[in-house]
C-alpha positions as CSV (number, residue, x, y, z in Angstrom):
1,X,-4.4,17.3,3.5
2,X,-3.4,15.1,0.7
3,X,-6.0,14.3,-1.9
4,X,-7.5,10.7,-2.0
5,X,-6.2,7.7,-4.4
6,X,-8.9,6.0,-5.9
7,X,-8.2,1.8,-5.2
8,X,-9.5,-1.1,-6.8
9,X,-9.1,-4.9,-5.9
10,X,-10.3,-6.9,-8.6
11,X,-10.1,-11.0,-8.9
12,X,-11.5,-12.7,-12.0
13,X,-14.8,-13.7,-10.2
14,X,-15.6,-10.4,-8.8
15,X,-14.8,-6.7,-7.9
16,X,-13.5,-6.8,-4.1
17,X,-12.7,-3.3,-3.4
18,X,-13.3,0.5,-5.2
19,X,-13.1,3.6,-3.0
20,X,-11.4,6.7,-2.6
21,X,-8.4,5.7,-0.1
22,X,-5.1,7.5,1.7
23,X,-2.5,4.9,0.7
24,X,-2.1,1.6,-0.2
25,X,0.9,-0.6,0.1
26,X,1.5,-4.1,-2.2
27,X,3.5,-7.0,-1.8
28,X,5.0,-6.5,-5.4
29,X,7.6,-9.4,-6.5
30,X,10.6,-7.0,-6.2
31,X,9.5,-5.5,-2.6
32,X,6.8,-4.4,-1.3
33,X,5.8,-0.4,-2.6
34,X,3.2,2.5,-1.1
35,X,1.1,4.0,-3.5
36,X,-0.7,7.5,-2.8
37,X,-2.2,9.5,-5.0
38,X,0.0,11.4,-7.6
39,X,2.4,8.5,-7.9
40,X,4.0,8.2,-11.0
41,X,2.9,5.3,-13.2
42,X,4.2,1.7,-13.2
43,X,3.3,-2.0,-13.1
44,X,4.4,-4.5,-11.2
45,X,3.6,-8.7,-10.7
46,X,2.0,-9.0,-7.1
47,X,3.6,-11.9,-4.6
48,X,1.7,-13.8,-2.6
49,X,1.4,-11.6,0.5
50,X,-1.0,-9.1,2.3
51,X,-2.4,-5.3,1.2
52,X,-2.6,-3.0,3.6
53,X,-5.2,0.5,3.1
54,X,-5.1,3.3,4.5
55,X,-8.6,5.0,4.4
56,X,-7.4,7.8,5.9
57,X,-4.2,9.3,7.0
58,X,-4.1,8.5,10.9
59,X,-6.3,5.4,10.6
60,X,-5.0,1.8,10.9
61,X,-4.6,0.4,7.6
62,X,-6.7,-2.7,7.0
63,X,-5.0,-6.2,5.6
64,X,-6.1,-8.2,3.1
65,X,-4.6,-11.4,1.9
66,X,-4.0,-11.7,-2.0
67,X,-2.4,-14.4,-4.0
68,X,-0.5,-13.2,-6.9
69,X,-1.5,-11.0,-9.5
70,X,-0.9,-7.6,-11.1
71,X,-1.0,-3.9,-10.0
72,X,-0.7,-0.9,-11.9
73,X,-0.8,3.1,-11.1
74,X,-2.1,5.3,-13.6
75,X,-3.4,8.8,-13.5
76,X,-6.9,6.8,-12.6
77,X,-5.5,5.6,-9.6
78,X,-4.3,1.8,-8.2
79,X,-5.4,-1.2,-9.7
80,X,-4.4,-4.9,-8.2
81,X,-5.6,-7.9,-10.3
82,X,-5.6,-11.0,-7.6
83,X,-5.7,-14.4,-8.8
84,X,-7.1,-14.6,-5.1
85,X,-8.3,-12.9,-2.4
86,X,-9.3,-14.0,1.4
């Protein structure tokens, strides 16, 4: 059982998303990247695109349309900054 990744979706109106998920997968600029917890640090712009979560490992993940922005692993977890979300 791998341990959870803590995920946040942020815009600049409002916090859209901050739980404990499986993985999470980004439409970064250079390709799209997985993130699960334990993943080495790095940042990356965001493209225009969808987010898929994993809440838990067999689940379906669930999609979220974001346009552009900035994500970043840390040892706290995932962080995407969306201009826009929906």
């Amino acid at each position: 059982m791998t341990m959870p990744l803590h995920f946040e979706l942020v815009t600049p109106a409002r916090l859209v998303l901050s739980e404990e998920v499986h993985q999470v997968v980004v439409p970064g600029t250079e390709g799209e990247f997985g993130v699960l917890e334990g993943h080495a640090p790095f940042t990356s712009t965001v493209k225009d695109g969808v987010i898929r979560v994993w809440r838990s490992e067999n689940g379906h993940p669930e999609e979220i349309p974001v346009k552009g922005g900035f994500a970043e692993v840390s040892a706290k977890g995932l962080t995407v900054l969306a201009e826009h979300v929906g």
